[in-house]
C-alpha positions in Angstrom: 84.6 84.3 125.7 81.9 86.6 126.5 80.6 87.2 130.0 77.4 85.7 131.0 74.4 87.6 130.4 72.0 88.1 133.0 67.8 88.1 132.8 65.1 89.0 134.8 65.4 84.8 136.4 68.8 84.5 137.1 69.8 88.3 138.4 70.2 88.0 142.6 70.1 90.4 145.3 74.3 90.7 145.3 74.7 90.7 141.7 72.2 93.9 141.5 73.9 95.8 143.6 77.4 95.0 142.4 75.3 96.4 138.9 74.0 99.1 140.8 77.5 99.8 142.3 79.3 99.8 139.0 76.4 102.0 137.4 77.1 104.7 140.6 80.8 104.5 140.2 80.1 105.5 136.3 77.8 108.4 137.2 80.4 109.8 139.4 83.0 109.4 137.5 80.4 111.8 134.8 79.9 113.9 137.4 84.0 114.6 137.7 84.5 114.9 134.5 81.7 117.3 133.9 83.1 119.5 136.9 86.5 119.7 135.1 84.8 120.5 131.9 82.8 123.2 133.5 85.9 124.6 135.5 88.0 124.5 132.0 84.9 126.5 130.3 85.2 128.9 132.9 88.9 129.1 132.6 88.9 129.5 129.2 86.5 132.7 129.0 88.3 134.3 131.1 91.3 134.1 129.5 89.6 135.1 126.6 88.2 138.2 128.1 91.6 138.9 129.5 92.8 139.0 125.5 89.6 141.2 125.0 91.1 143.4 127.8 94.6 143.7 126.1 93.2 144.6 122.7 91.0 147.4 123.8 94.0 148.7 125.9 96.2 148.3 122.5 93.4 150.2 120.5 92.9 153.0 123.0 96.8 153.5 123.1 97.1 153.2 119.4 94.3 154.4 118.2 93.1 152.0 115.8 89.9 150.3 116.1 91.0 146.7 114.6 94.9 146.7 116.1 95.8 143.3 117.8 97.7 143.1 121.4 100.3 140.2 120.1 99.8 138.6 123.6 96.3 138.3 123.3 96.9 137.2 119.2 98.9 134.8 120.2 97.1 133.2 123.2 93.7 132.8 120.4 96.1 131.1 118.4 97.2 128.3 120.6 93.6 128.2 122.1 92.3 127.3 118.5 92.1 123.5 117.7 94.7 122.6 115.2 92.5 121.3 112.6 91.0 125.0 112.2 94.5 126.3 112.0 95.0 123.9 108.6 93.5 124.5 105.3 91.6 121.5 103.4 
């Protein structure tokens, strides 16, 4: 059974706000996970720039322009979702 749906002639003063409440409790709950999302971004780059780091360190030492730091290989390879790891 489906709950009963509320119009403009039967909504009330308490049944607003408990729509307003639950509406508030949903933004916030947005607002955390955007906040994670945005720390993880941030995380995540520099990481990557740390790889960056490793493999100009690797190329200086070595002296080849395109060499890999395994580390740094590695880490881009478990940061890359597995469907792009997987041909067709």
């Amino acid at each position: 059974m489906t709950r009963r749906r509320h119009t403009a002639d039967t909504i009330t003063d308490p049944i607003l706000d408990a729509l307003y409440a639950n509406a508030t409790r949903g933004w916030r709950r947005g607002d955390r996970w955007k906040r994670r999302a945005v720390a993880a971004e941030a995380a995540i780059a520099r990481l990557t720039a740390w790889c960056d780091e490793l493999d100009a360190n690797m190329q200086a030492i070595a002296h080849t322009p395109d060499l890999q730091h395994p580390v740094a290989a590695n880490i881009r390879a478990k940061l890359t979702a597995p469907e792009e790891n997987n041909a067709p």
